[in-house]
C-alpha positions as CSV (number, residue, x, y, z in Angstrom):
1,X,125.3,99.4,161.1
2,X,124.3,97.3,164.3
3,X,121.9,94.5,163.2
4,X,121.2,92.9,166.3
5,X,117.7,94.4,167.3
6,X,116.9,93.5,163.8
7,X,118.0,90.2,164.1
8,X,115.7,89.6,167.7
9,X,112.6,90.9,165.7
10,X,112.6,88.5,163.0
11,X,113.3,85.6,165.6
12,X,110.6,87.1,167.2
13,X,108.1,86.7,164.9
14,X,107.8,82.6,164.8
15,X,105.9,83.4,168.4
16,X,103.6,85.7,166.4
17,X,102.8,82.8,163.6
18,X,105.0,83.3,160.7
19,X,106.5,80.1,159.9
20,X,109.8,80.9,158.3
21,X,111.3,84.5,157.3
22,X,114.6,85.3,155.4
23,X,115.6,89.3,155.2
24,X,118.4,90.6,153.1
25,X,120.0,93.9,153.2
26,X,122.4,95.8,150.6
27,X,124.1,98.8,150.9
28,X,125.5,100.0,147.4
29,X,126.1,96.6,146.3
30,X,127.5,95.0,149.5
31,X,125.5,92.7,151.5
32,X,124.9,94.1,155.0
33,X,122.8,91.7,156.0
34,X,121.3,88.1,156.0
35,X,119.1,86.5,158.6
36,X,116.6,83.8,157.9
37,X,114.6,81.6,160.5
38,X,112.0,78.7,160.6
39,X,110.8,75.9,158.7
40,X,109.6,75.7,154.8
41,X,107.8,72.9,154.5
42,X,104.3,71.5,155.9
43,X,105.1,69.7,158.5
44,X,107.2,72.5,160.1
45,X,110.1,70.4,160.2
46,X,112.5,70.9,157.5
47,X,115.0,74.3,158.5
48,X,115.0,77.0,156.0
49,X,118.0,76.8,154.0
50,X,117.7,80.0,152.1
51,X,116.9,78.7,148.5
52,X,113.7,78.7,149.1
53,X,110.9,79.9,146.2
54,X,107.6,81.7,147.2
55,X,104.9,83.3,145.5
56,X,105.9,86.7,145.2
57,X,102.7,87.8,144.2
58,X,102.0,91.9,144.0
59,X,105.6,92.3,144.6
60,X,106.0,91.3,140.6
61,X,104.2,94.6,140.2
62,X,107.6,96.2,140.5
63,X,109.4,94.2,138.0
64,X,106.2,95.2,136.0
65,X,106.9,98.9,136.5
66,X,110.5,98.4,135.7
67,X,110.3,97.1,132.4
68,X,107.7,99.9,131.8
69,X,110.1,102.5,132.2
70,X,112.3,101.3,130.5
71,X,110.3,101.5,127.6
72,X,109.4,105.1,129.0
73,X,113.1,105.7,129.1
74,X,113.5,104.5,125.3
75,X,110.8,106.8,124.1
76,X,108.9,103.7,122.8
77,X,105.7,105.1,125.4
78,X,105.0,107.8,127.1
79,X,102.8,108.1,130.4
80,X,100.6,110.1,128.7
81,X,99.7,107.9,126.1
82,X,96.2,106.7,125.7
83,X,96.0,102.8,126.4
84,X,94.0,102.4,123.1
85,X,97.1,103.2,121.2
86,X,98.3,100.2,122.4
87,X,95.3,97.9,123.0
88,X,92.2,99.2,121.1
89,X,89.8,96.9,123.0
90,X,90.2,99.6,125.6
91,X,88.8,102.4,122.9
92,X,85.2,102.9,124.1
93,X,85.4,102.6,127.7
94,X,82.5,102.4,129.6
95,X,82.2,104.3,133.5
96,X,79.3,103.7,136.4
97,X,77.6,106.7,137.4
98,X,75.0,106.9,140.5
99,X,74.0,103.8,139.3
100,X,74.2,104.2,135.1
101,X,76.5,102.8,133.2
102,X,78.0,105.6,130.7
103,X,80.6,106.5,127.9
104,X,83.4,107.9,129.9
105,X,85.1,111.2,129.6
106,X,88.5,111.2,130.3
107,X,91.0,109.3,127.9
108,X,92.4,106.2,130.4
109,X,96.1,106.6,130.0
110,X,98.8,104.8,130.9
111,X,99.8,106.9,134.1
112,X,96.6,105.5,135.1
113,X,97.4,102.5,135.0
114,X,100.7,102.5,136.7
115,X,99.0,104.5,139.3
116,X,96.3,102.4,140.3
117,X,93.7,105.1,139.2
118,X,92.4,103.7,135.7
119,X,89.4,102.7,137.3
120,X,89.3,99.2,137.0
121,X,89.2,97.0,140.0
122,X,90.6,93.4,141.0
123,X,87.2,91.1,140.8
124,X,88.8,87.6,139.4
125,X,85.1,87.3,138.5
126,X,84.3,89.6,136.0
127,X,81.9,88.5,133.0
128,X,85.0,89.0,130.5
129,X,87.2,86.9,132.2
130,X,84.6,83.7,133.3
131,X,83.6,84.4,128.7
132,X,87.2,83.8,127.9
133,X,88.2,81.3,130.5
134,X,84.7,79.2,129.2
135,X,86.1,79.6,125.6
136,X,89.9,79.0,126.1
137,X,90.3,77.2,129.0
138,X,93.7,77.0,130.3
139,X,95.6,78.0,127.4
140,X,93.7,81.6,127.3
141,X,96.8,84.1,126.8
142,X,97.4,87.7,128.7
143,X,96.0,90.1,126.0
144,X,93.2,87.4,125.7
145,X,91.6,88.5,129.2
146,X,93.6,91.7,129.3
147,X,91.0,92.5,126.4
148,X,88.1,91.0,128.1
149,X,88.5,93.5,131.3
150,X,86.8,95.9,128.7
151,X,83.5,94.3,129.2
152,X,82.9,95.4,132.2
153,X,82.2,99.1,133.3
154,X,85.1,101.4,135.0
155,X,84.6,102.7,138.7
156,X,85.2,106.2,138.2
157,X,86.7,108.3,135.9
158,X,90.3,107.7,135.0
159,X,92.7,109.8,137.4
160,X,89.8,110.6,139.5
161,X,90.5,108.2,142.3
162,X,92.8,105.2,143.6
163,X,91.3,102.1,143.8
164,X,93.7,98.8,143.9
165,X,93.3,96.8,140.7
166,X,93.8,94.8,137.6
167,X,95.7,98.2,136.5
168,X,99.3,96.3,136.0
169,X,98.2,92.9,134.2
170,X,97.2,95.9,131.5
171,X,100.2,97.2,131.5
172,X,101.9,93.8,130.9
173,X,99.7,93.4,128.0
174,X,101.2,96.9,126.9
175,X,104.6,95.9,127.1
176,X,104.0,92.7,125.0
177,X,102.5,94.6,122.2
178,X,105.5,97.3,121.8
179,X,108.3,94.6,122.4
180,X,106.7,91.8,120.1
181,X,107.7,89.0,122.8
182,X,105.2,88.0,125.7
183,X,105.9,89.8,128.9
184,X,107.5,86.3,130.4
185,X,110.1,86.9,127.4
186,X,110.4,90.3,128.0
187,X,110.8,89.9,132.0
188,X,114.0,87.5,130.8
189,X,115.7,89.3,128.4
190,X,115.9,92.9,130.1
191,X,115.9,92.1,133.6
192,X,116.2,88.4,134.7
193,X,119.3,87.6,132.0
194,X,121.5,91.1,133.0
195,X,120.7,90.5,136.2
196,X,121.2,86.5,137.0
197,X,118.2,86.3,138.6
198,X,118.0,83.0,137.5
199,X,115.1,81.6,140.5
200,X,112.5,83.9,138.9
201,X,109.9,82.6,136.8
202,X,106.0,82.9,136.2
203,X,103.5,80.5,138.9
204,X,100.9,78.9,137.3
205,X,97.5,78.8,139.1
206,X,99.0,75.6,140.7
207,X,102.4,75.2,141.6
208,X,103.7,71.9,141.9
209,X,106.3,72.2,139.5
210,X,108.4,75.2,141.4
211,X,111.5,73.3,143.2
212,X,112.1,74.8,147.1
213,X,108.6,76.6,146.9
214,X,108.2,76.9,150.5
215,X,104.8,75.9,152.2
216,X,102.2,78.6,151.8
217,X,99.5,79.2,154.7
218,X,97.2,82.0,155.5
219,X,95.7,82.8,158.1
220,X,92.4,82.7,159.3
221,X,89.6,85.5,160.7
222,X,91.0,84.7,164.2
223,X,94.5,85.1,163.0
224,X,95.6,81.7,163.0
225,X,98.4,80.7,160.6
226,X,97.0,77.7,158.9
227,X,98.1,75.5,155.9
228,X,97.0,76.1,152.5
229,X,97.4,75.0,149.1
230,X,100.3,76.3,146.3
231,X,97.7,78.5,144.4
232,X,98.3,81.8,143.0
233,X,94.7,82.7,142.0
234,X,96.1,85.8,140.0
235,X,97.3,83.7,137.2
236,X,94.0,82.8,135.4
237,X,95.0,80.5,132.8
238,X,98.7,78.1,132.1
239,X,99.1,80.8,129.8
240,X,98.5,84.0,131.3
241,X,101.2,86.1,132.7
242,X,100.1,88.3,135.2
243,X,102.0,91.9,135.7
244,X,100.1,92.4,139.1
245,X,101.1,89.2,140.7
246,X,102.5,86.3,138.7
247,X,105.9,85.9,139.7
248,X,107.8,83.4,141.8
249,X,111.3,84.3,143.4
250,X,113.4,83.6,145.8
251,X,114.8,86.2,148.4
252,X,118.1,86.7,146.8
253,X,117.3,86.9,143.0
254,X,114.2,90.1,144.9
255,X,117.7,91.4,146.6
256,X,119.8,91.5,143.6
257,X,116.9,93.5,141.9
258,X,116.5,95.5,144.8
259,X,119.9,96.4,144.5
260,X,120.0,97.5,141.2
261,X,117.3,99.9,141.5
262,X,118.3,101.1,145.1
263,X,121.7,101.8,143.2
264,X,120.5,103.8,140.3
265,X,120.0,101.7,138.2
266,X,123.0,99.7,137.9
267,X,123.7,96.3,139.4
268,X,126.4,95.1,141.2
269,X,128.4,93.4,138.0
270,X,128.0,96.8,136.3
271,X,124.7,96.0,134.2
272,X,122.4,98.9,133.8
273,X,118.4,98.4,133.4
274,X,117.9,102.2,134.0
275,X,119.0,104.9,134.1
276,X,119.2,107.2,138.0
277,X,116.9,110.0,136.3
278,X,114.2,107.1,135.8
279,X,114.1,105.9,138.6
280,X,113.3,109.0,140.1
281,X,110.4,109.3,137.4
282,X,109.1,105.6,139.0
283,X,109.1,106.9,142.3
284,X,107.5,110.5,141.8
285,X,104.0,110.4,143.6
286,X,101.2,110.4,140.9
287,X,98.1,110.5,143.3
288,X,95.6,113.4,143.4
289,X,94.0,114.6,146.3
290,X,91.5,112.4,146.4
291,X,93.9,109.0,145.8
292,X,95.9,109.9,148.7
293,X,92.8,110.2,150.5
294,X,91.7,106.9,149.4
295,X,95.1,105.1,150.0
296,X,95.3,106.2,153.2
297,X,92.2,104.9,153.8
298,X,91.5,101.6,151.7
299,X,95.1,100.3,152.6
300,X,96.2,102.0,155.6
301,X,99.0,103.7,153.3
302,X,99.2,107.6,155.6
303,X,102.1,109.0,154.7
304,X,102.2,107.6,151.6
305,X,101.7,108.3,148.1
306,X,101.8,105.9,144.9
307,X,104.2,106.5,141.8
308,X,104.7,104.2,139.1
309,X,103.8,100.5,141.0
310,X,105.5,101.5,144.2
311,X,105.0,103.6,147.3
312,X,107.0,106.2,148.3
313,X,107.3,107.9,151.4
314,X,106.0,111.4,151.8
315,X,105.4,112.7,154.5
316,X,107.2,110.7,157.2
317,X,106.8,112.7,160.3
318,X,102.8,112.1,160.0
319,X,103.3,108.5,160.7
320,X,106.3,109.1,163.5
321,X,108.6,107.7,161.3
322,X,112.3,108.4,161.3
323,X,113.1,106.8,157.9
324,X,113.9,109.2,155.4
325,X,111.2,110.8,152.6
326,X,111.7,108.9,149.6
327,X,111.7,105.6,150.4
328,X,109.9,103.5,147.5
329,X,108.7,99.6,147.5
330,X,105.7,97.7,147.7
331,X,104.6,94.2,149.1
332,X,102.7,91.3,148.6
333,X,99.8,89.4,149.5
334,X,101.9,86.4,151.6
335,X,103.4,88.8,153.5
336,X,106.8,89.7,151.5
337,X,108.2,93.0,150.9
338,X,111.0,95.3,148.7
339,X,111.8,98.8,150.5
340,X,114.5,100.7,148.9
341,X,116.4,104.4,148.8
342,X,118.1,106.0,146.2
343,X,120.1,108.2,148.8
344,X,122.0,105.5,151.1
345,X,121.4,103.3,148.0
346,X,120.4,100.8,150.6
347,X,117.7,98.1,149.9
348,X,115.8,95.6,151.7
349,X,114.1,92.0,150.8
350,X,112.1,90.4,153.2
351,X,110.1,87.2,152.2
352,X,107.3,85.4,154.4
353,X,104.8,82.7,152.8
354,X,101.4,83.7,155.1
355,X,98.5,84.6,153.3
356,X,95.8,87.3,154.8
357,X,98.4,88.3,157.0
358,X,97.5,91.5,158.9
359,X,100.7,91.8,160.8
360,X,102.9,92.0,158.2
361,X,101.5,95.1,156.7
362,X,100.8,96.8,159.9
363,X,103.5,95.8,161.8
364,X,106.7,93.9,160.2
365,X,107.2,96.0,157.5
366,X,106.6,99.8,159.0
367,X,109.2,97.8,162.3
368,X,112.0,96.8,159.0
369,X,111.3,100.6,157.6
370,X,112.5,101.8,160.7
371,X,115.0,99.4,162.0
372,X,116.8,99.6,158.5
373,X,116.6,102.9,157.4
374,X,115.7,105.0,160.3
């Protein structure tokens, strides 16, 4: 595989206002590919070195997703099981309704959750959350305010839609109660550990104590790339674990992982974390009509549909795309991305540290899709 062209477009992409980008590729265990450019620090002067950490944000929600079916795999849950069997804070749900609030119909399960169509939403804001954060401060724990999403109302019916949401930090909760260790623990034990992944660990809402964490900007509604803070506002508490966005990595602890899944299941040093049939469970499009509908239209995501925390690729030849169906990944919100196939068993990692960044979900990633796997 020729790497070049790949090569010029991530050096091209400084010009366009990313500060620093490192991209990893694996094919069946064996590197293909490393390439990383820029400075990592905030006063752009400091070369990327390649150890760099970064907020990895909704890219945890695949980690999430994995530990989830592995539990799926072990027969401990099943995607059809009601959430309250699990978490019975989420018994009596509530639903708007042309403006009522009323008892829902449909039993929220735990497909809907890994699909993003429970119904819930991602508003940081909601009266359960501010209640608990005002009674336990910083040390408020993950099924603390996983319980408190309950006190506010659902969208829509569960399954009826897809709607972007708090849907994985539930599932998190899940997998603490069935393993009887906290989801950090659980992260460790069954994929960090077997894996060596040994730069992966929780943020906090500030991140000061991450070594290498690499500069974070975002850019502004003119689409200048401007410095910011180390925050990851999706860890609400010292305590909290988030399953939607918690994580900090570096690019090749994401690449190992990438790896493994891209490769059935089973990492380069022989270690399994699932099986091949799961995989293709995680990466089976749950979406109705209607959600493909709406993720093609909230997130720009034609083509697509949405399995258990990743995309996969449908229907490439609607979007001109030469990459093969079956592609599955996801992103997150500073830019980084995981795209793998079970086929070629190849994977790619790219990491980025730009916040509100436009161009990397409508053009960086689609341009790696293609130079990669096309």
């Amino acid at each position: 595989m020729e790497f070049s062209k790949l090569t010029n477009y991530l050096d091209s992409l400084k010009e366009k206002g990313i500060p620093s980008v490192d991209c990893i590729v694996y094919e069946n265990h064996n590197l293909l590919y490393r390439h990383m450019n820029g400075e990592v620090d905030a006063t752009k002067t400091v070369k990327i070195q390649g150890n760099e950490m970064y907020l990895m944000f909704s890219m945890t929600k695949v980690q999430t997703m994995t530990a989830i079916m592995q539990l799926i795999e072990q027969e401990k849950i099943s995607l059809e099981d009601p959430v309250s069997k699990y978490l019975p804070s989420y018994t009596n749900l509530m639903v708007e309704d042309q403006g009522t609030i009323r008892p829902t119909t449909v039993e929220l399960k735990i497909k809907h959750l890994l699909s993003m169509q429970s119904g819930l939403d991602y508003n940081l804001e909601r009266p359960g959350i501010i209640r608990v954060l005002k009674e336990k401060g910083r040390q408020a724990t993950t099924r603390e305010l996983v319980d408190a999403f309950t006190e506010s109302p659902l969208k829509f019916e569960p399954g009826e839609h897809f709607l972007y949401s708090l849907s994985h930090d539930v599932a998190a909760a899940i997998i603490e109660v069935v393993s009887g260790m906290s989801f950090g623990e659980y992260l460790k034990k069954y994929i960090w550990a077997p894996l060596q992944m040994h730069h992966t660990c929780f943020a906090k809402p500030m991140n000061d104590h991450i070594p290498h964490l690499a500069a974070q900007y975002i850019c502004d509604e003119k689409g200048i790339t401007q410095l910011m803070d180390s925050s990851c506002i999706y860890q609400l508490s010292d305590s909290y674990e988030s399953g939607g966005a918690g994580l900090a990595s570096c690019t090749e602890d994401y690449a190992i992982f990438a790896d493994t899944l891209a490769s059935g299941g089973i990492s380069k040093d022989g270690i399994r974390i699932l099986k091949p049939e799961t995989i293709e469970i995680m990466k089976t499009n749950l979406l109705c009509d209607a959600s493909l509908r709406d993720i093609a239209n909230t997130m720009g995501r034609a083509g697509y549909g949405y399995a258990c925390g990743v995309q996969v690729l449908m229907e490439p030849t609607s979007i001109h795309s030469l990459a093969p169906a079956g592609l599955f990944g996801w992103d997150g919100a500073a830019g980084s991305c995981i795209i793998m196939d079970t086929i070629s068993k190849r994977s790619v990692v790219y990491t980025q540290h730009v916040r509100n960044c436009g161009l990397a979900y409508e053009e960086i990633h689609p341009t790696l899709r293609e130079l990669v796997f096309s």
